[in-house]
N, C-alpha and C positions, 0 to 999 in steps of 0.2 A: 513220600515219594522221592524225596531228596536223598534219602539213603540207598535206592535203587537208580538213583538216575545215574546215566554213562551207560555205553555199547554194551558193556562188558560184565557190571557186577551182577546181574541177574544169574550170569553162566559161572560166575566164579563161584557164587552160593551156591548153584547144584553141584559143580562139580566139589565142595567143600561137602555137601551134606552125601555122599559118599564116604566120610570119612578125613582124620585129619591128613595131610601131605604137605610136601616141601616145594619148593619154588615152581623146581623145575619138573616136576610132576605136574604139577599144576597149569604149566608155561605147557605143555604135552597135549594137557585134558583141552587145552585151547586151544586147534589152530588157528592161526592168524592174528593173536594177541601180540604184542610187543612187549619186552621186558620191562621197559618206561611204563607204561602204562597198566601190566601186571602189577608190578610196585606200588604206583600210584593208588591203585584201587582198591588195595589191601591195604595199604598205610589208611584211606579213607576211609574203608570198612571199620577196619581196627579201632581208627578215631570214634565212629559210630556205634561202637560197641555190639557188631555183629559177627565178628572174627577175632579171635586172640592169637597171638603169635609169642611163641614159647622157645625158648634157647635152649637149648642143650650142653654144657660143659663137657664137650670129650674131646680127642685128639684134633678130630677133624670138627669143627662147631658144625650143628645141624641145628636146622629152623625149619618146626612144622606150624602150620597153620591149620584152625579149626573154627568150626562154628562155635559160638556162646549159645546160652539160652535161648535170647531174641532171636540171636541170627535161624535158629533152629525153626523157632514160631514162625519168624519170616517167609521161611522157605515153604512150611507148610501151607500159609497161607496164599503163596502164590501158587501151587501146584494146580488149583484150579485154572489159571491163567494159563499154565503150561500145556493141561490138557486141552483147553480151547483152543489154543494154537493148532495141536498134531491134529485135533479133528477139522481144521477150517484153513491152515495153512499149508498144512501139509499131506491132506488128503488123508489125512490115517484115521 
């Protein structure tokens, strides 16, 4: 649970299991996240080994960010969670 805990990483993983993206994509797919704390929770991730983050060597450097393996398992395995939500919190 420690890997999921904080406001935020739950939405960072889905919005990651769409595919890899860059900061500010990312910072987009969230509102009301703060840059501090996007950072943070990806450097955290990262540490946990459910997100990699890959550099790019070109003109302008670029950094995307992706799920790993786990992070992947992770995700699936919460989508039950997800779906309890929309039918119970959200009316859907």
């Amino acid at each position: 649970m420690g890997v999921i805990e904080g406001k935020w990483k739950v939405s960072i993983l889905w919005a990651l299991g769409e595919g890899a993206c860059r900061f500010g994509r990312l910072r987009r797919m969230l509102p009301g996240i703060t840059e501090k704390v996007l950072a943070s929770h990806l450097r955290e991730l990262e540490r946990d080994g459910m997100v990699t983050r890959e550099e790019f060597a070109e003109t302008v450097p670029k950094v995307e960010y992706s799920l790993t393996g786990p992070g992947i398992a992770l995700n699936r395995a919460l989508e039950p969670l997800g779906d309890w939500g929309k039918r119970h919190l959200l009316g859907g």
